[in-house]
C-alpha positions as CSV (number, residue, x, y, z in Angstrom):
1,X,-11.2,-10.5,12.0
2,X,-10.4,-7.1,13.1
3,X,-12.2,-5.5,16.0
4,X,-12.6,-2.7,18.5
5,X,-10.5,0.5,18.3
6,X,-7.5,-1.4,16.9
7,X,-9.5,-2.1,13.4
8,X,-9.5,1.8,12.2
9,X,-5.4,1.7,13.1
10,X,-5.2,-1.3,10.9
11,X,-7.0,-0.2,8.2
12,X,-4.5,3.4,8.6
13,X,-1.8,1.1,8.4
14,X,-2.9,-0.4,5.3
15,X,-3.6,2.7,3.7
16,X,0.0,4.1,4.7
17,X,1.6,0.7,3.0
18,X,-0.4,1.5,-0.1
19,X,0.4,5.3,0.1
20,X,4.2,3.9,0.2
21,X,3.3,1.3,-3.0
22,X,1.1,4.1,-4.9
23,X,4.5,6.7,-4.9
24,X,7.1,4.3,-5.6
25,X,5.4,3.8,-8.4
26,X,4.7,6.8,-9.6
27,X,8.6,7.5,-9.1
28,X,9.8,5.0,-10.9
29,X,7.4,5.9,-14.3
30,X,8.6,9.4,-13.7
31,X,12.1,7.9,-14.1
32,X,11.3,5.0,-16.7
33,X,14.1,6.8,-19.2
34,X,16.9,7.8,-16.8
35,X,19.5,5.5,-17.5
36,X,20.6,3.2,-14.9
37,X,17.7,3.9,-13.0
38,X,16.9,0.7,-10.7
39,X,13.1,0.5,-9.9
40,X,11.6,0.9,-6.0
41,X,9.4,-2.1,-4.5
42,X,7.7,-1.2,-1.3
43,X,6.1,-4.2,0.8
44,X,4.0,-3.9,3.7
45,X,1.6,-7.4,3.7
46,X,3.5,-9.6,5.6
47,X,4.1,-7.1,8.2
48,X,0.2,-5.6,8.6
49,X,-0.5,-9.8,8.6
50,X,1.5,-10.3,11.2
51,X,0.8,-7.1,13.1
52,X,-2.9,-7.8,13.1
53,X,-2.0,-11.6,14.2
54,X,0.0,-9.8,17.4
55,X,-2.8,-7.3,18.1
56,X,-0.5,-4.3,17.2
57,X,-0.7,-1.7,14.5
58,X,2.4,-0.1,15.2
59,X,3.9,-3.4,13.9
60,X,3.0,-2.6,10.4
61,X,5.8,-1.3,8.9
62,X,6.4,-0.7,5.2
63,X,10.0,-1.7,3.3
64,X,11.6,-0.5,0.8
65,X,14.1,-1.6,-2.0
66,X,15.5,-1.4,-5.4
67,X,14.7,-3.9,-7.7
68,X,17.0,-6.6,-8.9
69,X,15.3,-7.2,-12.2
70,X,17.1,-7.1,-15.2
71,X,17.1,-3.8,-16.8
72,X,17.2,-2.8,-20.5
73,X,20.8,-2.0,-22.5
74,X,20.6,1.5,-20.9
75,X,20.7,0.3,-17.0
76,X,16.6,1.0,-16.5
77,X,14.8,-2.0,-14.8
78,X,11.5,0.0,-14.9
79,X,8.4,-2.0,-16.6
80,X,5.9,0.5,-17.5
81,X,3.5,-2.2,-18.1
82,X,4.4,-3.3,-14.9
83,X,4.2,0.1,-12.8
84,X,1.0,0.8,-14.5
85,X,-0.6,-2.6,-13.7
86,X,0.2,-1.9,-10.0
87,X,-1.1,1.7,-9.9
88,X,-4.6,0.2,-10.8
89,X,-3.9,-2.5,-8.3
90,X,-3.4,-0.4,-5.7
91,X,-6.4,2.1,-6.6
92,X,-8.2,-0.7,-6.3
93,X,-6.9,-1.6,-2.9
94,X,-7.0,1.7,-1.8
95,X,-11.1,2.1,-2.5
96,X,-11.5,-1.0,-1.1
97,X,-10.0,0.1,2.3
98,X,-11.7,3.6,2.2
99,X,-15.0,1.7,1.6
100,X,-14.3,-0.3,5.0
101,X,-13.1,2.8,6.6
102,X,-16.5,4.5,6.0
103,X,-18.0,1.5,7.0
104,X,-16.9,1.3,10.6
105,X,-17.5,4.9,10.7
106,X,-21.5,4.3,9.6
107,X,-21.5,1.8,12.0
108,X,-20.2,4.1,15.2
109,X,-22.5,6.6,13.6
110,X,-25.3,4.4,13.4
111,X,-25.0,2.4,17.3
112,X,-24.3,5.9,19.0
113,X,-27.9,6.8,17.4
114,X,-26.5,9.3,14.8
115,X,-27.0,7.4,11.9
Protein backbone atom coordinates (compact mmCIF):
# COMPACT_ATOMS: atom_id res chain seq x y z
CA UNK A 1 0.00 0.00 0.00
CA UNK A 2 0.82 3.43 -0.89
CA UNK A 3 1.17 6.09 1.87
CA UNK A 4 2.18 9.60 2.93
CA UNK A 5 3.05 12.35 0.40
CA UNK A 6 4.53 9.74 -1.99
CA UNK A 7 0.90 8.22 -2.71
CA UNK A 8 -0.52 11.41 -4.69
CA UNK A 9 3.08 11.20 -6.93
CA UNK A 10 2.19 7.66 -7.54
CA UNK A 11 -1.07 8.05 -8.52
CA UNK A 12 0.48 11.28 -11.03
CA UNK A 13 2.59 8.78 -12.28
CA UNK A 14 0.01 6.44 -13.15
CA UNK A 15 -2.08 8.98 -14.71
CA UNK A 16 1.00 10.22 -16.87
CA UNK A 17 1.56 6.30 -18.13
CA UNK A 18 -2.08 6.26 -19.03
CA UNK A 19 -2.00 9.79 -20.59
CA UNK A 20 1.09 8.13 -22.73
CA UNK A 21 -1.29 4.78 -23.44
CA UNK A 22 -4.62 7.03 -24.08
CA UNK A 23 -2.55 9.15 -27.10
CA UNK A 24 -0.72 6.36 -28.64
CA UNK A 25 -3.78 5.14 -29.18
CA UNK A 26 -5.58 7.69 -30.47
CA UNK A 27 -2.51 8.07 -32.99
CA UNK A 28 -2.39 5.03 -34.24
CA UNK A 29 -6.58 4.99 -35.12
CA UNK A 30 -5.91 8.39 -36.67
CA UNK A 31 -3.35 6.53 -38.89
CA UNK A 32 -5.22 3.00 -39.22
CA UNK A 33 -5.16 3.59 -43.23
CA UNK A 34 -1.62 5.09 -43.87
CA UNK A 35 0.17 2.45 -45.40
CA UNK A 36 3.03 1.01 -43.74
CA UNK A 37 2.04 2.60 -40.68
CA UNK A 38 3.51 0.40 -37.65
CA UNK A 39 1.37 0.85 -34.50
CA UNK A 40 2.80 2.63 -30.96
CA UNK A 41 2.72 0.53 -27.57
CA UNK A 42 3.40 2.54 -24.54
CA UNK A 43 4.19 0.60 -21.14
CA UNK A 44 4.51 1.99 -17.80
CA UNK A 45 3.26 -1.08 -15.18
CA UNK A 46 6.29 -2.63 -14.51
CA UNK A 47 8.05 0.44 -13.98
CA UNK A 48 5.30 2.33 -11.45
CA UNK A 49 5.40 -1.51 -9.73
CA UNK A 50 8.71 -1.33 -9.24
CA UNK A 51 8.94 2.41 -8.43
CA UNK A 52 6.39 2.03 -5.74
CA UNK A 53 8.35 -1.24 -4.41
CA UNK A 54 11.64 1.30 -4.18
CA UNK A 55 9.76 4.15 -2.59
CA UNK A 56 10.28 6.48 -5.70
CA UNK A 57 7.95 8.00 -8.15
CA UNK A 58 10.45 9.48 -10.20
CA UNK A 59 11.18 5.77 -11.16
CA UNK A 60 8.03 5.51 -13.12
CA UNK A 61 8.85 5.92 -16.39
CA UNK A 62 6.75 5.26 -19.43
CA UNK A 63 8.26 3.41 -22.88
CA UNK A 64 7.58 3.54 -26.01
CA UNK A 65 7.72 1.38 -29.23
CA UNK A 66 6.44 0.32 -32.54
CA UNK A 67 4.62 -2.76 -32.74
CA UNK A 68 5.99 -5.92 -34.33
CA UNK A 69 2.62 -7.34 -35.15
CA UNK A 70 1.86 -8.44 -38.44
CA UNK A 71 0.34 -5.90 -40.52
CA UNK A 72 -2.21 -6.10 -43.33
CA UNK A 73 -1.06 -6.40 -47.37
CA UNK A 74 -0.67 -2.51 -47.23
CA UNK A 75 2.21 -2.45 -44.31
CA UNK A 76 -0.55 -1.21 -41.39
CA UNK A 77 -0.35 -3.31 -38.16
CA UNK A 78 -3.02 -1.16 -36.56
CA UNK A 79 -6.10 -3.30 -34.99
CA UNK A 80 -8.99 -0.97 -34.67
CA UNK A 81 -10.66 -3.46 -32.62
CA UNK A 82 -7.73 -3.55 -30.68
CA UNK A 83 -6.96 0.34 -30.22
CA UNK A 84 -10.60 0.74 -29.43
CA UNK A 85 -10.66 -1.97 -26.73
CA UNK A 86 -7.70 -0.23 -25.01
CA UNK A 87 -9.19 3.28 -25.21
CA UNK A 88 -12.09 1.92 -22.98
CA UNK A 89 -9.52 0.16 -20.92
CA UNK A 90 -7.71 2.93 -20.20
CA UNK A 91 -10.92 5.29 -19.53
CA UNK A 92 -11.57 2.90 -17.20
CA UNK A 93 -8.16 3.01 -15.58
CA UNK A 94 -8.04 6.52 -15.80
CA UNK A 95 -11.54 7.12 -13.55
CA UNK A 96 -10.45 4.67 -11.37
CA UNK A 97 -7.23 6.68 -10.47
CA UNK A 98 -9.04 10.05 -10.46
CA UNK A 99 -11.58 8.42 -8.04
CA UNK A 100 -8.50 7.58 -5.71
CA UNK A 101 -7.07 10.90 -6.32
CA UNK A 102 -10.15 12.62 -4.96
CA UNK A 103 -10.20 10.29 -2.34
CA UNK A 104 -6.96 11.18 -0.62
CA UNK A 105 -7.86 14.62 -1.24
CA UNK A 106 -11.37 14.14 0.94
CA UNK A 107 -9.38 12.52 3.24
CA UNK A 108 -6.71 15.62 3.88
CA UNK A 109 -9.82 17.72 3.63
CA UNK A 110 -11.69 15.83 6.01
CA UNK A 111 -8.46 15.16 9.08
CA UNK A 112 -7.41 18.92 8.67
CA UNK A 113 -11.24 19.58 9.72
CA UNK A 114 -12.35 21.01 6.32
CA UNK A 115 -14.36 18.26 5.25
Amino acid sequence: MIVGANETEFLAAALRGLEAQRKAAEHNIANVETPGFKARRVSFEQALSEAMAAGDPSQAVTSTWHSTAPGRIDGSNVDLDDEMRSLELNALQQQLINTAINSRYTRLRTSIGQG
